[in-house]
VOVO-906860 format. One record per residue (C-alpha): x, z, y; residue number from 1. Coordinates in nm, 3 decimals. Example, Ala and Ser with C-alpha at 12.3 -4.5 7.8 and 13.67 -1.06 7.14 Angstrom:
<marmis>
((1.230,0.780,-0.450),1),
((1.367,0.714,-0.106),2),
</marmis>
This chain:
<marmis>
((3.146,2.820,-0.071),1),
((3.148,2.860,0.309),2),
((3.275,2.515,0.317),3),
((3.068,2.314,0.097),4),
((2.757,2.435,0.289),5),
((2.874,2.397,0.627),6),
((2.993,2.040,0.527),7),
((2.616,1.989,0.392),8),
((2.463,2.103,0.712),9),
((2.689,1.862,0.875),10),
((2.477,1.576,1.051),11),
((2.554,1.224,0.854),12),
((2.688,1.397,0.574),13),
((2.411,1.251,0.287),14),
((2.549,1.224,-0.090),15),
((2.675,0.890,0.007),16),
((2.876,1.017,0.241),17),
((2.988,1.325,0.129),18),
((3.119,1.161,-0.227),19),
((3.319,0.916,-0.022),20),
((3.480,1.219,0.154),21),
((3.527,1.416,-0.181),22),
((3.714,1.127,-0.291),23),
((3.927,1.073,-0.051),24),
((3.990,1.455,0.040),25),
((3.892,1.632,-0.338),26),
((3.752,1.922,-0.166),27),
((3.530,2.040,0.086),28),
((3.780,2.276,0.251),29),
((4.022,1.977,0.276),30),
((3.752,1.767,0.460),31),
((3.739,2.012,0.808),32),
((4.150,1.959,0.776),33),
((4.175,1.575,0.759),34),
((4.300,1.413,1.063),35),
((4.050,1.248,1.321),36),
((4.204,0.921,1.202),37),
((4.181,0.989,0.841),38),
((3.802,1.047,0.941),39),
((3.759,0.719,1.101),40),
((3.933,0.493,0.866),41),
((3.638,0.613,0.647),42),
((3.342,0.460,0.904),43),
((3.190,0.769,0.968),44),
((2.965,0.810,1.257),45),
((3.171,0.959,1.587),46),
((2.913,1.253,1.625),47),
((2.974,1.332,1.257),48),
((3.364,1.294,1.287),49),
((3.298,1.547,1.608),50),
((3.138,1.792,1.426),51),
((3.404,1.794,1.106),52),
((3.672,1.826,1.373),53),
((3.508,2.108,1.577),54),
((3.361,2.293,1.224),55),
((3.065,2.341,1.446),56),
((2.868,2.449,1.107),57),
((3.134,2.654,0.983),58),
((3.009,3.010,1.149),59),
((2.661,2.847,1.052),60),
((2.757,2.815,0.710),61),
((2.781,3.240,0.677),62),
((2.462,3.287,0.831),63),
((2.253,3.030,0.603),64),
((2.385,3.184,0.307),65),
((2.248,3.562,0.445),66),
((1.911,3.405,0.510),67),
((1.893,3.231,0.160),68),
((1.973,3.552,0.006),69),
((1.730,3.721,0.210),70),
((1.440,3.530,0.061),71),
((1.574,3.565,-0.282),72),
((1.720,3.275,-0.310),73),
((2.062,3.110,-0.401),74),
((2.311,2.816,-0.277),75),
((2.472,2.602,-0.553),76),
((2.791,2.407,-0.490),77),
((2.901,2.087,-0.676),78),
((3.203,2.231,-0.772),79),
((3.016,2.548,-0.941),80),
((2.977,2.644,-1.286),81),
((2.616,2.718,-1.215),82),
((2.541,2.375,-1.099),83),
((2.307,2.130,-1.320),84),
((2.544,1.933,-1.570),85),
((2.315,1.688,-1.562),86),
((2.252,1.647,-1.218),87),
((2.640,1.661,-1.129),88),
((2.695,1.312,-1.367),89),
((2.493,1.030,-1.142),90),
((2.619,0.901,-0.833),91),
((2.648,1.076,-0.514),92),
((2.551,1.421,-0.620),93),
((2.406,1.676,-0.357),94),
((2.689,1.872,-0.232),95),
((2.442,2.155,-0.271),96),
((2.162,2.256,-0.407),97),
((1.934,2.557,-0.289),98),
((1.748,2.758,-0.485),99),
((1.476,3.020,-0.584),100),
((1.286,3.195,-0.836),101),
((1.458,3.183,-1.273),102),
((1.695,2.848,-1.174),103),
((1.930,2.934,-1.451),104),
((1.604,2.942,-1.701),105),
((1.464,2.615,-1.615),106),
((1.799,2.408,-1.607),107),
((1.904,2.570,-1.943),108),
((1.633,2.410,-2.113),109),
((1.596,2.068,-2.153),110),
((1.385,1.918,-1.885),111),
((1.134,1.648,-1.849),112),
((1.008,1.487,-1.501),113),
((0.633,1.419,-1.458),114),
((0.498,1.233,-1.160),115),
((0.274,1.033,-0.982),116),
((0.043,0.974,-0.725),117),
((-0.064,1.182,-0.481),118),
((-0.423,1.040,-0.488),119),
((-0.455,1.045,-0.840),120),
((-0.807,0.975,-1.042),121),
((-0.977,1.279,-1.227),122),
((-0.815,1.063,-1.546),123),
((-0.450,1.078,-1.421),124),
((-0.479,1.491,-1.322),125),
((-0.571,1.557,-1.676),126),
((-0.341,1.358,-1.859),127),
((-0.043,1.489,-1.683),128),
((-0.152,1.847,-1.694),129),
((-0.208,1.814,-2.094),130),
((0.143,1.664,-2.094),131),
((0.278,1.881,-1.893),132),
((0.124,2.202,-2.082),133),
((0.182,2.054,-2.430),134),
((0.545,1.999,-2.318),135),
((0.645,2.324,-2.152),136),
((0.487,2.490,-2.435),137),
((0.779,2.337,-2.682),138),
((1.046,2.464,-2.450),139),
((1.073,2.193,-2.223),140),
((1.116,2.257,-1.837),141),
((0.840,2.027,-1.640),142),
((1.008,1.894,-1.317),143),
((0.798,1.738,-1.024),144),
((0.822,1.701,-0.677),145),
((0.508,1.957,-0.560),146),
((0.313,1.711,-0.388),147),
((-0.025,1.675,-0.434),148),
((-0.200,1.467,-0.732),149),
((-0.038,1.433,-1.019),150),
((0.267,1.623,-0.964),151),
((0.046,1.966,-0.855),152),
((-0.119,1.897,-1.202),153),
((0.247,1.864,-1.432),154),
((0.361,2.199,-1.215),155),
((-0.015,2.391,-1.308),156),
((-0.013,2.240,-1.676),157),
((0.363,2.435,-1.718),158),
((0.260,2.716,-1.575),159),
((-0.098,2.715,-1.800),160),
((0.103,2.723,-2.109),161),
((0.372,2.961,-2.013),162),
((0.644,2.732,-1.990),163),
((0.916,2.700,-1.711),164),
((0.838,2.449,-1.414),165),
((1.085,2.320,-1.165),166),
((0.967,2.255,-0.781),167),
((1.192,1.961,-0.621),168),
((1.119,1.964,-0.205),169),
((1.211,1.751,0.004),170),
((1.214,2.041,0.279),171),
((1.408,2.387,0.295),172),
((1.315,2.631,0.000),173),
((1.155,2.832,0.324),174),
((0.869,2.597,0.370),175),
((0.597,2.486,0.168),176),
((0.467,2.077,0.222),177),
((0.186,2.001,0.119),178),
((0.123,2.350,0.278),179),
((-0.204,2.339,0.026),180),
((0.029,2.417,-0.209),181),
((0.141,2.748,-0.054),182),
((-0.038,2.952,-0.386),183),
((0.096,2.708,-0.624),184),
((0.431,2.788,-0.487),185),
((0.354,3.131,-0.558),186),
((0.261,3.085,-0.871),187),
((0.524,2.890,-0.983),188),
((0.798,3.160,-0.877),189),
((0.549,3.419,-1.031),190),
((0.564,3.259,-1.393),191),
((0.952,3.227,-1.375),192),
((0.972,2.873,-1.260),193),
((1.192,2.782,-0.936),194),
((1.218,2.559,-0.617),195),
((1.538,2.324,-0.544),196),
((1.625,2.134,-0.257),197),
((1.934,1.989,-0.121),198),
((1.815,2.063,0.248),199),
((1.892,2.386,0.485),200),
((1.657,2.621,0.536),201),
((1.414,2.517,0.778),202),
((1.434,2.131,0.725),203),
((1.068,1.939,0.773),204),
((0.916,1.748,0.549),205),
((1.051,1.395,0.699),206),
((0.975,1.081,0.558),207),
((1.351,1.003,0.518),208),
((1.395,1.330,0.278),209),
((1.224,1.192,-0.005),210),
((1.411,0.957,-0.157),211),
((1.662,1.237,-0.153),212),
((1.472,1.488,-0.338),213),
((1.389,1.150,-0.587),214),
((1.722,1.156,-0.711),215),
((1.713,1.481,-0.774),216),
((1.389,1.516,-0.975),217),
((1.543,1.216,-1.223),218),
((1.840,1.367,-1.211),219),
((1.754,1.665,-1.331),220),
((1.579,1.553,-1.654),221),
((1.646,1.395,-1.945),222),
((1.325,1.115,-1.842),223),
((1.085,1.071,-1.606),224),
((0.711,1.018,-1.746),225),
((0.512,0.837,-1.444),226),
((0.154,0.938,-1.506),227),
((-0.018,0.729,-1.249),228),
((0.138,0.540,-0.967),229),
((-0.009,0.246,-0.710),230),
((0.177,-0.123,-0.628),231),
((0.393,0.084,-0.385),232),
((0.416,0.414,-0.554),233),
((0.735,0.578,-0.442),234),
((0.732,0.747,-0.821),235),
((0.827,0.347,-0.896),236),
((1.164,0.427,-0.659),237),
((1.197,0.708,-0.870),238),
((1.135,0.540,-1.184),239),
((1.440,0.268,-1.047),240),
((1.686,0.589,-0.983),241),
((1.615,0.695,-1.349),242),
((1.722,0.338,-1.498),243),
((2.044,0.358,-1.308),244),
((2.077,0.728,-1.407),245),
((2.086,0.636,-1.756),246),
((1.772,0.797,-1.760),247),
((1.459,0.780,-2.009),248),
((1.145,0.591,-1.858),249),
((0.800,0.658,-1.958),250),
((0.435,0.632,-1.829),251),
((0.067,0.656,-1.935),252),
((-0.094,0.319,-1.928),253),
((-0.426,0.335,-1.727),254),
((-0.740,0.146,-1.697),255),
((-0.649,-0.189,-1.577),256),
((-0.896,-0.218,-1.279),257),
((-0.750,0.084,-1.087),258),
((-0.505,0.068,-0.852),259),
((-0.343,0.373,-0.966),260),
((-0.258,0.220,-1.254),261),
((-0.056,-0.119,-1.150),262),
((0.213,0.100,-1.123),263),
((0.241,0.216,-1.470),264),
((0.094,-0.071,-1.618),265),
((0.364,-0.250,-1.521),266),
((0.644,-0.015,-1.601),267),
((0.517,-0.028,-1.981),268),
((0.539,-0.399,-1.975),269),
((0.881,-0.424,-1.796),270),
((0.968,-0.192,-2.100),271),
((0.890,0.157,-2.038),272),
((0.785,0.403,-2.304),273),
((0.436,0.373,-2.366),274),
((0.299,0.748,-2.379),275),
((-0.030,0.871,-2.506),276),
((0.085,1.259,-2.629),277),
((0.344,1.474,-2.627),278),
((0.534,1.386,-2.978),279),
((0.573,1.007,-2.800),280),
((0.798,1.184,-2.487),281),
((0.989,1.423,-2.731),282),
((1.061,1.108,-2.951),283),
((1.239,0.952,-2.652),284),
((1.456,1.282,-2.613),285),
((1.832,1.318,-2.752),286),
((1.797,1.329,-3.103),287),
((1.930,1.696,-3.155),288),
((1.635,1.771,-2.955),289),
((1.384,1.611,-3.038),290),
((1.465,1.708,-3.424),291),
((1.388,2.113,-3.337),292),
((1.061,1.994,-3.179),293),
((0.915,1.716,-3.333),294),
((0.733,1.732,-3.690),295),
((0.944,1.750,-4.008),296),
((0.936,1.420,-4.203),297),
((0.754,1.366,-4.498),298),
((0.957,1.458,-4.810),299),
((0.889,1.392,-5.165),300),
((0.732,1.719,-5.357),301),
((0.700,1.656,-5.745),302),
((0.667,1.266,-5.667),303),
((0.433,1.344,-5.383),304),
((0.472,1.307,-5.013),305),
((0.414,1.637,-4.848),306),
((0.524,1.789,-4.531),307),
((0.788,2.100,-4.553),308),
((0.895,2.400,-4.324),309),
((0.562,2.423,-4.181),310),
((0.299,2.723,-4.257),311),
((-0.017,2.605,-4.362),312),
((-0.341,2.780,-4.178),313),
((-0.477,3.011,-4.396),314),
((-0.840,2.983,-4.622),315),
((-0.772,2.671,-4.708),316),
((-0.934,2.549,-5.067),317),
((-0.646,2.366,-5.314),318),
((-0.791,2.095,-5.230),319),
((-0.839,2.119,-4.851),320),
((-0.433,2.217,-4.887),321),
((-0.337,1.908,-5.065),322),
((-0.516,1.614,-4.756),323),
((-0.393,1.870,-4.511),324),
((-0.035,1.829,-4.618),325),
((-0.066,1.434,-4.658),326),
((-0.162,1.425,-4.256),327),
((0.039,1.523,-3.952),328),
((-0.096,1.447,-3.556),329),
((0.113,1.139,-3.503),330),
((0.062,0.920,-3.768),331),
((-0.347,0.835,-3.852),332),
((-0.424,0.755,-4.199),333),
((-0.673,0.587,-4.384),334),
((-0.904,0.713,-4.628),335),
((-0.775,0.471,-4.876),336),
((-0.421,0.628,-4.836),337),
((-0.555,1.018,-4.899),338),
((-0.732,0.908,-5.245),339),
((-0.400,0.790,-5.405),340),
((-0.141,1.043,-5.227),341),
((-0.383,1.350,-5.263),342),
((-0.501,1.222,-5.596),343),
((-0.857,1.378,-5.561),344),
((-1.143,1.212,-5.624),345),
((-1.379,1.044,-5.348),346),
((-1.614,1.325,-5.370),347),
((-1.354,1.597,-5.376),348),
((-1.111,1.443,-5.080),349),
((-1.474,1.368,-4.904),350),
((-1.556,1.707,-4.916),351),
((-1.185,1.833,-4.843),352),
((-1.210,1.662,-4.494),353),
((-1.521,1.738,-4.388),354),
((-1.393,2.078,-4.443),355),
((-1.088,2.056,-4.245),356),
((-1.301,1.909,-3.962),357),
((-1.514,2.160,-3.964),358),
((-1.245,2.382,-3.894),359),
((-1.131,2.193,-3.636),360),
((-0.796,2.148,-3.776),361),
((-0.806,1.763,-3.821),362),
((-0.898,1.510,-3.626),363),
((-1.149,1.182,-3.725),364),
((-1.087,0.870,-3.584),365),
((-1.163,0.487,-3.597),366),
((-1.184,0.321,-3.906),367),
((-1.189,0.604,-4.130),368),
((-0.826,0.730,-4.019),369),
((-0.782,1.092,-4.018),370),
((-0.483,1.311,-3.850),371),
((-0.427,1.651,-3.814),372),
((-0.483,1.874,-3.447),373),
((-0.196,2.012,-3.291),374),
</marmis>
């Protein structure tokens, strides 16, 4: 281990970098044995050949790893069990990966990136903080980036609903940037969620770092779901690193006189997953996932469409029963549709709905289209 974190404290030693040495070497213990010519016929910088030559990080390398533990936290190497599968298949991998607070909960779970601006609208805080909360609550782990906006609001709507929540920095796991977010850090370790970073302790927030931790939020998750971004959002960089991580792309269209909302606007029309509730990001998910979270499908009951496995709320009237089974929250239908498939009268399915409404359990929309409240 000594090794791969000395060689990841090593100035000019980025993923780039390091995967070109991995390649030619195979290991981090063989890199600090090459030959200074073996070094240079790979174009590294002099300083960095210096250092690899000298292991001027390796008695570094011991000490990190007692400070990391003294916070309670943990160093990952690429070549560990422990690391993130997923994050360990795109290019240029961190060499390591610190981190804090239930890491083995949150990557176990399959994990969905939510971000955005940091000067988000009122609009764009909600929406990803009902995402967020409606996701973590199905056993998905919410990862963001910790900044402030949108990605404060995906870490607090995880958190809200009990769910896991996964901090990506782009400093050391020591520090806290924005340092606003100092209690949401907290809070985050307090509900069983964790921070990662690729940097050493002590690293500042520089603007160079971010694009780093980037790669890592998308490659962490199975998609990214861009909630609200500007012309030059960097969550549209992130967006890019998702595509070429074979990555899902989503976002929340927004009104189309805000700036916040070029971003995403255009992501849905360059072919992005147009999101508007939780069952449309699930949807995009591997289908042996999506299948233990999602809805069952309508089956046929006696020559009648009617949803299975599910447990109906209790009180309901036989005929309250019968619309409520012909509905489900994704898919509106119209009156029309309820008087032949329930096969109640206009009175009775009338009556039927107005008392599922008054319970709350359905919801009335448009055009006399009627869906059920999740």
């Amino acid at each position: 281990m000594k090794d791969w974190i000395a060689l990841n404290m090593t100035p000019g030693v980025g993923p780039r970098a390091a995967t070109r040495l991995l390649e030619r070497f195979g290991s981090a213990s063989a890199v600090f044995h090459a030959r200074r010519t073996e070094l240079e016929s790979l174009r590294m910088r002099p300083e960095t050949i210096e250092s690899i030559i000298k292991r001027e990080f390796e008695s570094k390398a011991d000490e990190e790893l007692e400070r990391v533990k003294a916070i309670g936290g943990d160093i990952l190497i690429l070549d560990d069990g422990s690391y993130p599968a997923y994050l360990r298949e795109i290019a240029d991998p961190p060499l390591t990966l610190y981190v804090r607070g239930d890491w083995q909960g949150g990557f176990e779970q399959p994990g969905v990136a939510v971000i955005g601006s940091r000067m988000c609208s009122t609009y764009g805080e909600n929406a990803s903080e009902m995402l967020a909360r409606d996701l973590a609550s199905r056993g998905i782990s919410i990862i963001s980036g910790l900044a402030r906006g949108i990605d404060t609001a995906a870490h607090r709507g995880a958190i809200r609903a009990g769910g896991k929540t996964i901090a990506v920095m782009g400093t050391g796991i020591d520090a806290v940037y924005p340092k606003e977010n100092t209690r949401l850090v907290r809070e985050i370790l307090d509900s069983g969620g964790s921070l990662v970073s690729q940097f050493p302790l002590g690293t500042p927030p520089l603007k160079d770092n971010f694009p780093y931790r980037n790669r890592i939020i998308s490659g962490l998750s199975l998609g990214v779901l861009i909630v609200e971004a500007t012309e030059r959002s960097g969550s549209l960089i992130t967006a890019r690193l998702a595509t070429e991580q074979n990555r899902e792309v989503m976002a929340v269209p927004g009104n189309i006189t805000s700036r916040n909302s070029i971003g995403t606007n255009y992501l849905i029309k360059a072919g992005a997953k147009l999101v508007q509730q939780w069952q449309d990001v699930v949807a995009e998910l591997p289908s042996d996932i999506a299948a233990r979270i999602l809805p069952p499908k309508v089956e046929e009951v006696n020559g009648k469409p009617e949803r299975t496995g599910e447990a109906l709320p209790s009180g309901l009237s036989d005929n309250e029963r019968k619309v409520w089974t012909q509905l489900s929250p994704d898919e509106p239908v119209h009156i029309d549709v309820l008087l032949v498939s329930s096969n109640l009268s206009f009175g009775d399915l009338n009556a039927a709905l107005v008392g599922l409404d008054i319970r709350d359990l359905i919801r009335v929309l448009p055009g006399k289209h009627y869906a059920r409240r999740t």
